[in-house]
N, C-alpha and C positions, 0 to 999 in steps of 0.2 A: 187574046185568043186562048190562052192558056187555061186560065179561068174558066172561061166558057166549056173548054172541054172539059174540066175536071166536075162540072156539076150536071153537062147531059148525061139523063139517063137511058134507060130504053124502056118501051113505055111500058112491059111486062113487069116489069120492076117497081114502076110507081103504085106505091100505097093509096086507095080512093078509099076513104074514109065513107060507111055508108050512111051515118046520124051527125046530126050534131053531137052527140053525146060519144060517140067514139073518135072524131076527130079535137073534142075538148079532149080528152082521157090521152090520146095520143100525143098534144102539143105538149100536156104535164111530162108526159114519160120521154121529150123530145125527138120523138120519133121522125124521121125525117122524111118531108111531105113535099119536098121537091116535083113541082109539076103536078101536083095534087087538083083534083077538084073540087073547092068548097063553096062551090057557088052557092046564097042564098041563103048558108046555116046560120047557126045562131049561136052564139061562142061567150056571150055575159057573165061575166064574172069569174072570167080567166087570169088567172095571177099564176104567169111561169116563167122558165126561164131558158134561155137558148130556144126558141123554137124556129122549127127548120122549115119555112116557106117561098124557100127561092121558086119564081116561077111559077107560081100556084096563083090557079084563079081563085081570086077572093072577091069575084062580082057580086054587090049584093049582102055582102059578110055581114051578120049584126056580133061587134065584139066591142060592147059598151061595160063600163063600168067596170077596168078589166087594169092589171098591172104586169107591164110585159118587160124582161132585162135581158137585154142581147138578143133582141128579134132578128132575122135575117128575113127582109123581104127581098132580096135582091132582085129586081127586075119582076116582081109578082103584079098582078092584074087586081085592083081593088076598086073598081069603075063606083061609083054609089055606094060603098059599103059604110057601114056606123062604125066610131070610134069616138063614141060620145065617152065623156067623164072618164077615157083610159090612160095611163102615163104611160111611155115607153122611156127606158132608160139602156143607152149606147143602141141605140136601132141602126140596124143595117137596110138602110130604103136607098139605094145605089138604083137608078135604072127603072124604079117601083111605078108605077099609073096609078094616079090617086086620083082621076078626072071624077069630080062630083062629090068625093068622099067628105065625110063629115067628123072633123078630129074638135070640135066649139067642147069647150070646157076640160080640155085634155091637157097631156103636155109631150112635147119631145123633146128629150134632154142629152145631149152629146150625138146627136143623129148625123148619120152620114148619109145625105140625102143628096149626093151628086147626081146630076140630070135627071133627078125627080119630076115627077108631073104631078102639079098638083091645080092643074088648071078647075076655074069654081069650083074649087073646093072651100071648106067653110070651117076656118079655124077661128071662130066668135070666142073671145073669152079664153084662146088657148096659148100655152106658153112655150116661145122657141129657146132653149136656153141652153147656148154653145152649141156646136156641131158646123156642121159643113152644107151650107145649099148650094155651094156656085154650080154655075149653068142651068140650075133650079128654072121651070117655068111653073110664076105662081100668078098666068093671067085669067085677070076676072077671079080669084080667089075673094073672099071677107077675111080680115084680116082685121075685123073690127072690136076696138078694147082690149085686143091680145098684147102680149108681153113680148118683145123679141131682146134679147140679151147676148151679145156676143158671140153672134153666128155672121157665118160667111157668106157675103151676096154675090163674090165675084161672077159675074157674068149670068147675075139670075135676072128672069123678065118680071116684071111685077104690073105688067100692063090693065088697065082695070081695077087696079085692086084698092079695095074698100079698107083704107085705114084709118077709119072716123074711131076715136078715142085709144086709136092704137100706141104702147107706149116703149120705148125703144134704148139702147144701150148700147155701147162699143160696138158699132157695127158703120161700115166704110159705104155708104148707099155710093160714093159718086163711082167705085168700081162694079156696081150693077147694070147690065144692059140696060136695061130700062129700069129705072128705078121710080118709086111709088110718086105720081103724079101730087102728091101731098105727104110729105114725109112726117114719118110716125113725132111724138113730141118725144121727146128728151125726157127719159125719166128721172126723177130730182139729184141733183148730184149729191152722194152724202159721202162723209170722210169716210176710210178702210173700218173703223172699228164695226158701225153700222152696218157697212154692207157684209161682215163676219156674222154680225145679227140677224142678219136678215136672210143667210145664205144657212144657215143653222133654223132657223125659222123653216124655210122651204122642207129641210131635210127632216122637220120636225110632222111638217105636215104628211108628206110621203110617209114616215112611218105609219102616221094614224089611220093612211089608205089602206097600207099593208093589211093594219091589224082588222082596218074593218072586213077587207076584203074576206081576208083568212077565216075568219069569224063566221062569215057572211057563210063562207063554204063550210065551214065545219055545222054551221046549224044546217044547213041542207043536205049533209050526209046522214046526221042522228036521226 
């Protein structure tokens, strides 16, 4: 309850962003959009940090191709929204509705996605890597050729869910409510030096996100 109270506002007080282009400008500057309206904007190629969206509808959102560190969705509405090819790194998705949303080709990396909803939703090709889902519902999700690595299922539903070529890592399914009717394959066991390789590899790729991403904005400002 505490929590709760510390982040109601009153609704004179919430900032409604009236463009996509001032509610981008404002997530850079982390202005804080608690209970915000973003239904429908279009947020591509956003690379920020700390942005403040507890509570804020994000029905609809298009925020693809996008790099996000220390998001706070806490309990925000994202019914349908795009989060095609975006990484999020330490997300706060506690409470968030991601019914429909589409995160295929993305990544969420250290997420705290306690009683998340992410029912069909379509993470095709996207990578779960550490973090927390328990009590997560991922039914009827795709969950097809993704990578999951050492996250937490405890008490997540995974009813429906499409794990055809899904490939999978230190992760305990038999403490999942329901757990995936065809469990992910086992990805290859390799000794510690490799997976240093390869966990430096990851960190290599995200850099190159960064740089394009940066890039990508700096040419669009010139």
């Amino acid at each position: 309850m505490s929590n709760e109270f510390k982040i109601e506002r009153k609704a004179s007080d919430i900032f409604h962003p009236k463009s996509s282009e001032e509610a981008w400008q404002a997530i850079k500057e982390k202005r804080d959009l608690t209970g915000a309206d973003l239904q429908g904007l279009n947020l591509e190629d956003l690379n920020a940090s700390g942005a403040i969206l507890r509570k804020t509808n994000l029905k609809g959102l298009t925020l693809t191709h996008g790099l996000l560190t220390n998001p706070n969705f806490y309990r925000s509405a994202a019914h349908q929204a795009n989060f095609q090819h975006t990484v999020m790194l330490n997300p706060d998705l506690v409470r968030a509705d991601f019914l429909g949303a589409d995160f295929s080709d993305g990544g969420l990396i250290g997420a705290d996605a306690r009683e998340a909803q992410f029912m069909n939703a379509n993470l095709r090709n996207a990578g779960l890597i550490g973090g927390d889902y328990s009590q997560t519902d991922f039914t009827g999700a795709t969950l097809a050729n993704a990578w999951l690595t050492g996250i937490n299922v405890e008490g997540a539903n995974f009813t429906g869910v499409d794990t055809t070529g899904t490939r999978a890592y230190g992760i305990d399914w038999s403490t999942a409510k329901v757990p995936p009717a065809i469990l992910p394959a086992p990805i290859i066991q390799l000794p510690k030096w490799a997976w240093a390789a390869l966990a430096g590899s990851v960190i290599g790729v995200i850099g190159v996100l960064i740089y394009s991403i940066s890039r990508r904005q700096h040419k669009s400002a010139a």
